[in-house]
N, C-alpha and C positions, 0 to 999 in steps of 0.2 A: 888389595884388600887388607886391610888393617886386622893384627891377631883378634881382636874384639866379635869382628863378623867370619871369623873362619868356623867350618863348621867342625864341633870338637867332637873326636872319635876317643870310649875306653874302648882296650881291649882286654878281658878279663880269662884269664888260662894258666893251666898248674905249670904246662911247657913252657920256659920261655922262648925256644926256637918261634912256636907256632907265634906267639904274641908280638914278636917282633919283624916276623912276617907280614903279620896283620897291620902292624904302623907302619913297616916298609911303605904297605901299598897304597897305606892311606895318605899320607905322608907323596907319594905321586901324585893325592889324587888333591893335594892343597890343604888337607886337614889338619884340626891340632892332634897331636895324636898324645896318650895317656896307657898307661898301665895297670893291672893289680892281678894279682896272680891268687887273691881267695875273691868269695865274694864280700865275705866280710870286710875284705879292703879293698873293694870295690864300690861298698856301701857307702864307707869313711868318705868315699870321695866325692858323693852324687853332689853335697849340699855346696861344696866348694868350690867344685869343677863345674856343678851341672852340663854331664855331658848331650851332645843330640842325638848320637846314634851310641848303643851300647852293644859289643859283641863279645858275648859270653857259652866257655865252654857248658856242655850240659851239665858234665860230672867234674863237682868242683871237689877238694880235698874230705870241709866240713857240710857246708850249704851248698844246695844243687844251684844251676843256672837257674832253674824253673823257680826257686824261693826267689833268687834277685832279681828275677822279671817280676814276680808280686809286687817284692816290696820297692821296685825303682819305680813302678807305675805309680805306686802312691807318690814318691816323691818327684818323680819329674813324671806326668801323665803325658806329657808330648814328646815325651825322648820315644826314638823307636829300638827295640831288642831284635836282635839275627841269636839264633841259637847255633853252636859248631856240634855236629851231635860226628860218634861212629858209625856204622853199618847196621849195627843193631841193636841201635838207641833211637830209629826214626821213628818211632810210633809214638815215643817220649817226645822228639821233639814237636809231632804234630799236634799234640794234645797241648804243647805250649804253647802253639800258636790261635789255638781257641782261647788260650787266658791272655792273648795282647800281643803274641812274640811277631813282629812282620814276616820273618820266615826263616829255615831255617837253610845249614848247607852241609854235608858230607864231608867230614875227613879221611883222605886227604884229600883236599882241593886244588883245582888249577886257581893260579893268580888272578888270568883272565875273570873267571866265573865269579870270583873273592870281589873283583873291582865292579863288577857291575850291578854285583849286588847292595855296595856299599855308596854305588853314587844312587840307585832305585831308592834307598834308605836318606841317603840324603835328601831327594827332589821331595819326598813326601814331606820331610821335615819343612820344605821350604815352603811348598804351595800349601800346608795347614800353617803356617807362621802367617804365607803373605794373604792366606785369607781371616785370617782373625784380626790382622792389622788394618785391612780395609772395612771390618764387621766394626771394629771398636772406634775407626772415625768419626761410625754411626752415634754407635750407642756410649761414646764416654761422657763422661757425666760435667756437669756445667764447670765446676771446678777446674777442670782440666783442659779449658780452650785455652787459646797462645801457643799451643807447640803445632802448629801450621805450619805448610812448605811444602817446595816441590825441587826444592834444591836435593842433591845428591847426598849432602855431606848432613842436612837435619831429617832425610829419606833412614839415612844409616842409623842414628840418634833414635827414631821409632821402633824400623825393626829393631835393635839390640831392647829397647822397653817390651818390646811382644815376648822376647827369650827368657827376660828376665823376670816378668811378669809373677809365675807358680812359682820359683824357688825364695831361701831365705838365704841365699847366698850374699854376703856383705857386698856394697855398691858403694864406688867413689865416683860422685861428679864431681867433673872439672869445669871451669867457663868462668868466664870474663863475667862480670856483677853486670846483671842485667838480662842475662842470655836463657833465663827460666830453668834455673837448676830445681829451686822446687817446684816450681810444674812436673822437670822429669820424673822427679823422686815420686809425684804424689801419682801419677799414670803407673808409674811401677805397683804402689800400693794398690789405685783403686780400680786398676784393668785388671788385675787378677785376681785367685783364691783366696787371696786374703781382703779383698776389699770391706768384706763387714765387720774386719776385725780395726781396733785402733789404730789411728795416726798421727803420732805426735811430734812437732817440729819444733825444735830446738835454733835460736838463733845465737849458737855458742857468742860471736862477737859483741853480743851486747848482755849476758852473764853478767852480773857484778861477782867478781874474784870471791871475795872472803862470804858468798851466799851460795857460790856455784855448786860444790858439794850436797849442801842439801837442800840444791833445788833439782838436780840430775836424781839422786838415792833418796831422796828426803831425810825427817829427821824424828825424834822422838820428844816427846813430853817434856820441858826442862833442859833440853841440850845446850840451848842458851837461853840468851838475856830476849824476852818475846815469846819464846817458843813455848807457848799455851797452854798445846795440845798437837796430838802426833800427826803428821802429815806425810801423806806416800810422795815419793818423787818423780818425776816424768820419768823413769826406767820402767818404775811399778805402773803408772797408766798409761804407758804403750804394752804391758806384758799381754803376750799372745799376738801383736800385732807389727806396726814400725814403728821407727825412733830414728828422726832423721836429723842430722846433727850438721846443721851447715854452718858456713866457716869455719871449718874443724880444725883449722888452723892458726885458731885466733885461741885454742887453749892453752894458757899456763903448763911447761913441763910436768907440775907437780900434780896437775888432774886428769893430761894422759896417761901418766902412770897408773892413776886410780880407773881410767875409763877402759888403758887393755886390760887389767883384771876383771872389770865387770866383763868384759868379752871373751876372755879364756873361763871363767868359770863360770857365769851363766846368771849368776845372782850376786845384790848390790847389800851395801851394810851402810843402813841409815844413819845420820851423825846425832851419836848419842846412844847406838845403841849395841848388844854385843852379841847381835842375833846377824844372821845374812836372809838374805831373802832371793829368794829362785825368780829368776827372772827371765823368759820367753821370748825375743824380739829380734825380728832383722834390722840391722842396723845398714842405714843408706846415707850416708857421710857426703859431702859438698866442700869445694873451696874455691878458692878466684886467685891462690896462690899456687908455686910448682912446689907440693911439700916434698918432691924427692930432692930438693935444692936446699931443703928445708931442713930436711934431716943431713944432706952433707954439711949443712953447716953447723949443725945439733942445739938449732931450735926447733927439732918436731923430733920423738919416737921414732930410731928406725923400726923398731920391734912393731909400732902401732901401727906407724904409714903400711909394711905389708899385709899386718893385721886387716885394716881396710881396704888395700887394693886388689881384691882376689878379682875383681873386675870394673872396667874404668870406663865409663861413659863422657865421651869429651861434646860438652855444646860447643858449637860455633861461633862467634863472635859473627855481628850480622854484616859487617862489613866481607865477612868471607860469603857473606850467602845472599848478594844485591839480588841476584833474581829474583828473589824471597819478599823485596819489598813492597812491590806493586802489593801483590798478595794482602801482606799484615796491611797495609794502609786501607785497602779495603774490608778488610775484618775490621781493625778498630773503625772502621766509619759507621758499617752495621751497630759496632756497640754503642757510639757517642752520638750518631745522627739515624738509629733506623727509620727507615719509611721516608728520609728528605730528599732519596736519591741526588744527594751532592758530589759536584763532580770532581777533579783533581785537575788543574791546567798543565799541559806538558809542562810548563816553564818551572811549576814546582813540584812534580815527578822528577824533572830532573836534577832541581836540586835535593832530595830527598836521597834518588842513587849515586850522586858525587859525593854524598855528606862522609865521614867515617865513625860515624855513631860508637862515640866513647861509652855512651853507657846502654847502648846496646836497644835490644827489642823494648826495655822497659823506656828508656829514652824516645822511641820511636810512638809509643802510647802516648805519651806526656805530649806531646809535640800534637799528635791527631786532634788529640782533647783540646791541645790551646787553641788551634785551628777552630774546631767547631765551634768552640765559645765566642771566641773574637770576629771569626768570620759572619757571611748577610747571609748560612745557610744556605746560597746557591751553589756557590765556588769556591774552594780552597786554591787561592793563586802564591806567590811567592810571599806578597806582603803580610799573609796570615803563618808567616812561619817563624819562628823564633831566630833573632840576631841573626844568631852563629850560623845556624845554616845560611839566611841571608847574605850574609857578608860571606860565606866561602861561593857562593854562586857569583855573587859580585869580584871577587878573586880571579875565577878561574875565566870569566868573561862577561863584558862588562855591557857589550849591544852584539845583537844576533841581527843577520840579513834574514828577510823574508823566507829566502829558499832553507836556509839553515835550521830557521825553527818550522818550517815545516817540514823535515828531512827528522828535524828532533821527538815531531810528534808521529811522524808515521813510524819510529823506532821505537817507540814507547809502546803501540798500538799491538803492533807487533809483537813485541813481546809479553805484552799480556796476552794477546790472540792466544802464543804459541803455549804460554802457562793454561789455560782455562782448556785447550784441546790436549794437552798432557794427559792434564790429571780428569780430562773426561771421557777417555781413550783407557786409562787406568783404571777407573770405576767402572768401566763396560757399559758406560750411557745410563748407570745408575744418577739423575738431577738431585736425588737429597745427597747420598753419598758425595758428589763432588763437589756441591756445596759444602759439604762437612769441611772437606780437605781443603777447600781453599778459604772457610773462612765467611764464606758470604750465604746473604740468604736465596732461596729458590727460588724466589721476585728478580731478583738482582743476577741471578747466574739466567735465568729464562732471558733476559735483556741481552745479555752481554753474548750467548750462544747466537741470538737473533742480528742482533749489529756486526757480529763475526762472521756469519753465517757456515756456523759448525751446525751439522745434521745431530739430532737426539737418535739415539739406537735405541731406549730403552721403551720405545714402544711400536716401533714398526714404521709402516709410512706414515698412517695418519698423526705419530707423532715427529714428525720431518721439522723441524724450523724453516719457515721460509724466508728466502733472499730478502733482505731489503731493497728498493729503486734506491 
């Protein structure tokens, strides 16, 4: 488990014997484990750290536990609170637990009791994650298709969007150009609390240099030669919302400099003007470079790159995630061909899984698209496939024996079988849900459950799929 999906525990107490007892054990039990010894530096740390489980003394020096259970709920509503109370402080703590606290535990505690409270803390955090990530399949909004899969590694890449979802904690994707880094960004914004507020995407690499200044802060009346009339700049219409800034690696040294100040102080200073302006925004940063290779070689801000890596979402590259492509091929066919029921020949399924798609899921669109267009709308076979793919199938083998390509199609079959009974095992026999997740419509998954002959649970017998002869 990669530190991104570990689940992060603070522990918040005046003692530090107790607090470091506390990470001991969590720390056994796989967790990140975190510190602060008021609540007010405890506070400090929710937007940064966004912890999931938060375990706080009652009686804190200045602020009680019961204030930092308030005010963490505002800011992280899904993190769960355990309160450490005395002897004869439980009636305090139980009254916490009517304002949100999961429960509380008696000092001095056995270890034992400390750990099983603290994985109980965990499991709820997980099964209210893994149910709002299977709820939002449903309901996320049009914008946001293409992040499909049943692969482990873009599985991970969701859950870590459900975590991150409520907070304003800075967000670096990473991924290969093509792999839907602003898909993820924009699921971050528009799956959570803030989806009704702005979203504004920045595609730093294509910036013109001597304009980028005051097209990020804008500028004023007269600042130069054109400049009319005052215009705010994409900092000011994202304020209160994002500001996603992909290829952040493609900026000039000289306007990282300018972009971590807009980040440590909070407001931007228009060009031409000798006013600052307060500025609101989570910033969700993107790149298809290694900027920590970046900075050792001081073409990037080290000061910046940590500035935006408080948490790092890595897409995959789809050649890491072939199982994944039956899948998208049949999503894009819903988008370019709904209702033709076109089919896909093993011969170019399988070159499709041999290919190493340089440019990724966006390359694997382009490719479906050319398909529909060129192809007779019955069948997408090999000759409807661009060159490159062509000729690497022609590479790797040049004539197939009978048994072999029928060996080839019952492998293909198969492991679509085994994706579509996945992720319909996973949705609990919900037919729109695992449509959602794989992409396809509830015509098309009704067919494919039937020619499989996977059983529907989501309505009892009379909704059974029956055998095919």
């Amino acid at each position: 488990m990669s530190d991104e999906t570990k689940t992060r525990l603070l522990v918040v107490d005046d003692e530090q014997s107790i607090r470091r007892l506390c990470m001991t054990i969590g720390n056994t039990l796989g967790y990140t484990c975190s510190e602060a010894e008021t609540a007010e530096a405890a506070l400090a740390r929710l937007e940064s750290e966004a912890p999931d489980l938060i375990l706080t003394d009652l009686k804190l020096p200045t602020m009680s536990g019961v204030e930092l259970l308030k005010q963490s709920k505002v800011t992280l509503p899904h993190s769960e609170v355990a309160i450490m109370t005395g002897h004869g402080s439980i009636e305090s703590a139980v009254d916490a637990m009517k304002l949100g606290a999961y429960d509380y535990i008696e000092k001095p505690f056995r270890v034992e009791k400390m750990r099983l409270l603290l994985q109980r803390m965990a499991e709820k955090v997980r099964l209210v994650t893994e149910n709002e990530f299977l709820r939002e399949r449903v309901t996320t909004e049009e914008s946001l298709d293409g992040i499909i899969g049943t692969s482990a590694n873009i599985q991970d890449v969701l859950r870590m969007i459900s975590r991150l979802k409520d907070t304003r904690t800075p967000v670096l994707i990473s991924g290969e150009s093509g792999t839907g880094k602003e898909l993820a960004a924009r699921a971050i914004h528009f799956r959570g609390s803030m989806a009704q507020t702005p979203f504004v995407a920045v595609d730093c690499g294509s910036l013109v240099p001597t304009l980028m200044e005051s097209e990020l802060f804008g500028y004023e009346k007269g600042a130069f030669t054109g400049a009319t009339k005052t215009k705010a700049g994409l900092f000011q219409a994202a304020n209160g919302g994002t500001i996603f800034l992909d290829e952040i690696g493609e900026l000039p040294l000289e306007m990282q400099a300018k972009l971590l100040r807009v980040l440590q102080e909070k407001e931007v200073r228009p060009v031409g003007s000798n006013t600052n302006v307060s500025v609101d925004v989570r910033v969700i940063a993107a790149t298809n470079r290694d900027l920590e290779a970046a900075y050792r070689a001081g073409t990037f801000r080290k000061d910046l790159y940590f500035r935006l890596n408080v948490v790092t979402v890595h897409l995959p590259a789809l050649r890491d995630r072939r199982s994944d492509i039956p899948v998208l091929v049949h999503h894009f066919l819903e988008r370019y061909a709904q209702g033709s029921h076109l089919q896909v020949t093993a011969a170019a399924m399988k070159s499709l899984l041999n290919y190493d798609w340089p440019g990724n899921i966006r390359e694997l669109e382009n490719c479906i698209a050319r398909a529909v267009t060129l192809g007779d709308r019955k069948t997408i076979d090999v000759i409807d496939l661009p060159p490159a793919i062509r000729t690497e199938q022609t590479d790797s083998t040049t004539a197939e024996s009978a048994s072999a390509a029928s060996l080839s199609t019952t492998a293909l079959a198969e492991m679509e079988r085994m994706t579509i009974l996945r992720v319909f095992q996973q949705a609990n026999g919900d037919k729109a849900l695992a449509g959602k997740m794989l992409g396809i419509s509830r015509a098309t998954l009704y067919r494919k459950l039937k020619r499989y002959n996977i059983p529907s649970r989501s309505g009892g017998e009379a909704d059974r799929v029956t055998p095919t002869n």
